[in-house]
N, C-alpha and C positions, 0 to 999 in steps of 0.2 A: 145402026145398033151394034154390026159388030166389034167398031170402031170405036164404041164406047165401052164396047165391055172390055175390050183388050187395053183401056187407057185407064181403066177404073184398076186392072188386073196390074197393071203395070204399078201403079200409085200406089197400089196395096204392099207389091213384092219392094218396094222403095221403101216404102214405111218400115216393113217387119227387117229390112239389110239396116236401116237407119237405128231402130230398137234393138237390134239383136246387139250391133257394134261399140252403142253407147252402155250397153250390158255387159259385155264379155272384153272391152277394147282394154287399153293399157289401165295399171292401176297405181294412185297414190295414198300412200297408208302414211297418217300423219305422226311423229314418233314424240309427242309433247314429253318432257320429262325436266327435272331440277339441275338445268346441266349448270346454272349457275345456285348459290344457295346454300343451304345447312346440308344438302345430303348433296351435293356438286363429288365429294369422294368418291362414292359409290355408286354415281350415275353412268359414268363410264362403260363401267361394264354391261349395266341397264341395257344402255342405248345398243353394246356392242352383242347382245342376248338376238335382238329384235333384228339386228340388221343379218346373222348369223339364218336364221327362219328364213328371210327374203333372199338373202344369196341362193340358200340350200333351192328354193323356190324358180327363182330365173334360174339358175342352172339346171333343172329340170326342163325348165322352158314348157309346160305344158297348161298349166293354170290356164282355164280358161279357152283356151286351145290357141294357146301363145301369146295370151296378155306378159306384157312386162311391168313387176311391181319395183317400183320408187319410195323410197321411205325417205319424207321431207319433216326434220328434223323443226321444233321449237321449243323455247324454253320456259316452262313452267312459272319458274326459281322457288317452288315449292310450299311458297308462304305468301304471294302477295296475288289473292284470287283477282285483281281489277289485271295484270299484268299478263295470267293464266290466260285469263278469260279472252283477253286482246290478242292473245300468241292462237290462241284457238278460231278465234275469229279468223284470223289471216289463214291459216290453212285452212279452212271452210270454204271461204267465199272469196278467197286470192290463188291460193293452189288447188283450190275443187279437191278437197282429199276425197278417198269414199270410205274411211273410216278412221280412228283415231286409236292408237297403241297408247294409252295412257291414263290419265295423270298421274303423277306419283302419289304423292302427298294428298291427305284427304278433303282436308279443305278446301284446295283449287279444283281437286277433282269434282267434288261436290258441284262449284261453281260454274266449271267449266258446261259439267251433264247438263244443268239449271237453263243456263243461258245463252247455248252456242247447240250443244248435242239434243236435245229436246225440240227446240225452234227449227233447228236443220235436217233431224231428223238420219243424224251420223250416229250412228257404231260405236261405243267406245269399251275397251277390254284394258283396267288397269292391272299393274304386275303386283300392284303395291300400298294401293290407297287401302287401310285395314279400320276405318271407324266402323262401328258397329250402327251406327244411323244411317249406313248408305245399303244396309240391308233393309229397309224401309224407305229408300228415297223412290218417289214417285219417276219412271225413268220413261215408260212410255216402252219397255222389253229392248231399249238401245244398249244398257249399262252392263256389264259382265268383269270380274275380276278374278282374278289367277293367285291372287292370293288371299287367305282367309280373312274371317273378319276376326278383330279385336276380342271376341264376346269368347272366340276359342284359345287365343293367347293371353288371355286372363287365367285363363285354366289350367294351361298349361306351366305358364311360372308359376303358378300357387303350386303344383305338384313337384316342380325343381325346386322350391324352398321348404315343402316337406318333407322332403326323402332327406334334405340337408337338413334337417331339426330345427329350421329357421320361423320360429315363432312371431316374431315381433320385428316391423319395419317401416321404415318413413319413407315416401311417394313424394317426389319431385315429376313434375308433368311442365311437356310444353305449353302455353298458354291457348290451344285451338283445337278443331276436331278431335285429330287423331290423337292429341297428349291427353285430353280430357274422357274421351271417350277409352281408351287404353286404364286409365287411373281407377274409372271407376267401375270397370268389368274386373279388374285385378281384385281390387279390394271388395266386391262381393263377394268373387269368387273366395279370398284367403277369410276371410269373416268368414261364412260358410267352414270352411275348412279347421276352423279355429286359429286362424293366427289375430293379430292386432296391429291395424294400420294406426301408427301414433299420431300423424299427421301424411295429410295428403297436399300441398302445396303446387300453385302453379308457379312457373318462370316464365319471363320473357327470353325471346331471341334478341340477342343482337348486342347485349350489353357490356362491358368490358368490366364492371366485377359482380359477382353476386357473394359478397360474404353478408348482408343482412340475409338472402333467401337460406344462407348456409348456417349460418348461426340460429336461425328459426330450424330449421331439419334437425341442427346435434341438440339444442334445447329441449324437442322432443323427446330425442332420442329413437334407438331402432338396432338392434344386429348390426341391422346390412340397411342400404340406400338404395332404392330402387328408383331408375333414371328415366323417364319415360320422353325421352330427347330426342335429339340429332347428333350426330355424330360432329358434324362442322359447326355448331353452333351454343346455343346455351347448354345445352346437355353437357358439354365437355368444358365449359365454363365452371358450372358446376361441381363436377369431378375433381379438379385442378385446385378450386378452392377448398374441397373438402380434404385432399389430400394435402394440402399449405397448412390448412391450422388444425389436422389432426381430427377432423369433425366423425368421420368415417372412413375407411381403410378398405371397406369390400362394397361393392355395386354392382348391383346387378341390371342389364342392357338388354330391353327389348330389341325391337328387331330395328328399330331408329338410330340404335346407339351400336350395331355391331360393324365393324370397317376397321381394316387396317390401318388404316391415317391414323384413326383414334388411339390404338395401340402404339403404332410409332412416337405421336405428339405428346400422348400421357406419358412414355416410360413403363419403366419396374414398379410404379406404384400401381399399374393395376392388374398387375400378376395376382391371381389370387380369386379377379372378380370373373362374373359368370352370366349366362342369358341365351335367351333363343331365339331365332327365327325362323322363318316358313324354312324347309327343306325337305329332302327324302334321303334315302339308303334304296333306293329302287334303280333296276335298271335302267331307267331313262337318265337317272342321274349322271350314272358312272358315262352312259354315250356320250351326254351332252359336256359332262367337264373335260374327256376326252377331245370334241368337235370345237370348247372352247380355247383349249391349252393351242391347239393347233393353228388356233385362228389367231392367237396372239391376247389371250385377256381371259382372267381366271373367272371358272365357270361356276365357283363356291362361293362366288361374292355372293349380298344378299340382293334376291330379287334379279340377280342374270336369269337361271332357268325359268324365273315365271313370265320374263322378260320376251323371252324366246317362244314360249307357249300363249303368251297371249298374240304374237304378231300370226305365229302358225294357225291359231286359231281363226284367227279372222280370214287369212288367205282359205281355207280346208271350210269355213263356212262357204264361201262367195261360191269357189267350185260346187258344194253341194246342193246352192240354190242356182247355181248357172247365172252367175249375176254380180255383178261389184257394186250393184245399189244396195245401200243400207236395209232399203223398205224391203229388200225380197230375201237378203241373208240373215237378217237379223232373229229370224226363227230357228234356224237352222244350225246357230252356236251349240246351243244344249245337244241336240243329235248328234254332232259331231264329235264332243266331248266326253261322251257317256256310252256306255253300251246299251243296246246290241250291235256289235262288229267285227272286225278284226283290229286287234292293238297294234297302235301307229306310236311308234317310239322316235326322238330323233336321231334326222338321220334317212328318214321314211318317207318325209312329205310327199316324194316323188308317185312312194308304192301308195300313199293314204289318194293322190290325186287320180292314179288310174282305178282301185277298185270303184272312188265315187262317182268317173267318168261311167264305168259299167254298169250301176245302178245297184251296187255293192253298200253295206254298214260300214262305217269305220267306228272304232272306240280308242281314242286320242288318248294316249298317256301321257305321251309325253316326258318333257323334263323335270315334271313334279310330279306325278303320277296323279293325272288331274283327274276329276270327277266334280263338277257341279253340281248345287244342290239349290234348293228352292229359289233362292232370286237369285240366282246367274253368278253363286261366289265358291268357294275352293272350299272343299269341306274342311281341308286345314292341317298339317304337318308339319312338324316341326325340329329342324336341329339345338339341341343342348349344345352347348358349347361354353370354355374356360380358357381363361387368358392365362396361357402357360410359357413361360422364358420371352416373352414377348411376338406372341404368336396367339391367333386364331385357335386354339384345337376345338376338334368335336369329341364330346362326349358319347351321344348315344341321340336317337332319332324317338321322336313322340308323337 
């Protein structure tokens, strides 16, 4: 009898060394993003945001009580969800991730949640997918995003073209998600506001001219042009022909269309135009562009600091479920995010990992000054910004 009880006790303390280890052992966080594609400019920094979180993280060496986290890169390419879908696949079920920093783009994002993250029952926290339908996508409480949705950047340009007396404007939009859904949050919103969308128009990606889609926009007519693009792709297609035959002079750049590339490629002709994306004036900002400079890669690009708060997120969940399995941290995002706590800026992760080791709140700032709100997405801020001498400037923060 006693011999069975010490062999049952034995098998027991095997099991719970066996769960504990495949819960707290090494960890790989998958980093999908458009490293090829329309937004391939601005990814860069993206990927270098996340991997920034992870160092800060092993160099701490305490996550977990000395897990080592690995971020195993795939590529999205931001528009072709079968390809998305297949890059997520393999880091699932070939590199075992235990959770996924990504998609960018909202369409693969979409796809990816749908048929890789749902079925596998992984984590995903994007920096950047901003449709306003993925604030309703059925996700199963795996999905969370670091940056706003669409429905609050509708709002926001409509407010940057009133304070400019910009009454009247024509909508070019990418042909998917996120163009479509951007087109038609804006033009509620500026209808509302009293202005007059002339025309709303989609494009394709990929094509090497669009002067019919550009002669349909100046036929309209509008002020200004409003680009609801990619930076490396149709959008700046678009731009280049309007600026060739004179169609329109000023464009205004949601957060798809802001990138230095795009300034370099355009020229002087688009001194003048203007637009916003997610950002802050908060001090997480000022650490993290500082942590970025340092690190070798500018931390103002768009979507680096949400970049960075989405990867810390997930690691600052896992700790505060004791666990790298999706099914046990996956609660535990919104706690971490949100007060009640003490404010974890970056820079911190280290300090945010021992108070939750204690049995301490943490409330995450972060690089954006995060706070989620009802389905697991960024309530939303935003940099103004004006293309001045051939440069980025900011304007002011909204």
């Amino acid at each position: 009898m006693n011999k069975l009880l010490l062999a049952t006790a034995a098998t027991a303390l095997m099991a719970g060394q066996a769960f504990a280890e495949s819960h707290t052992g090494d960890i790989k966080i998958g980093v999908e993003l458009g490293f090829t594609g329309p937004l391939e400019s601005i990814t860069p920094a993206m990927g270098a945001g996340a991997d920034l979180a992870i160092k800060e993280v092993n160099d701490a060496g305490t996550l977990l009580d000395g897990a080592t986290v690995t971020a195993v890169r795939a590529d999205s390419t931001c528009i072709d969800a079968g390809a998305a879908t297949a890059a997520a696949e393999g880091l699932v079920t070939g590199d075992m991730v235990n959770a996924i920093m990504g998609a960018d783009c909202s369409g693969v994002t979409g796809a990816i949640l749908q048929n890789v993250a749902r079925p596998n029952g992984i984590v995903m926290i994007s920096p950047s997918a901003t449709s306003p339908a993925l604030s309703d996508a059925e996700d199963d409480g795996l999905f969370f995003r670091t940056a706003p949705s669409d429905a609050r950047q509708g709002v926001v340009m409509t407010e940057i073209l009133m304070d400019k007396g910009i009454k009247t404007v024509a909508v070019t939009y990418t042909n998917n998600d996120y163009g479509k859904g951007l087109a038609d949050s804006f033009e509620a919103a500026f209808k509302e506001a009293g202005g007059e969308v002339t025309i709303s128009a989609a494009h394709e990606d990929g094509k090497g001219d669009y002067s019919s889609e550009v002669a349909a926009l100046a036929a309209a007519g509008g002020d200004v042009l409003v680009v609801a693009g990619y930076t490396d792709q149709g959008g700046k297609g678009i731009i280049q022909n309007a600026l060739d035959t004179g169609a329109f002079d000023t464009f205004v750049l949601p957060d798809g269309m802001v990138g230095q590339q795009l300034v370099d490629d355009i020229g002087e002709g688009l001194n003048g135009s203007f637009g916003q994306f997610p950002g802050t004036d908060s001090q997480g900002a000022e650490l993290f562009q500082a942590m970025a400079k340092e690190a070798g890669f500018d931390g103002t690009g768009a979507f680096a600091p949400e970049s960075y708060d989405a990867a810390a997120l997930i690691m600052l969940a896992m700790e505060a479920a004791k666990s790298n399995q999706s099914a046990d941290f996956k609660d535990k995002v919104m706690d971490v995010a949100n007060a009640p706590g003490t404010e974890i800026f970056p820079g911190e992760l280290a300090k945010a990992i021992d108070l939750l080791k204690a049995g301490e709140d943490i409330d995450y700032v972060g690089a954006t000054a995060v706070e989620l709100i009802g389905p697991g997405e960024s309530a939303g801020n935003y940099r103004e910004i004006e293309i001045k001498d051939g440069k980025i400037e900011t304007v002011k923060f909204r």
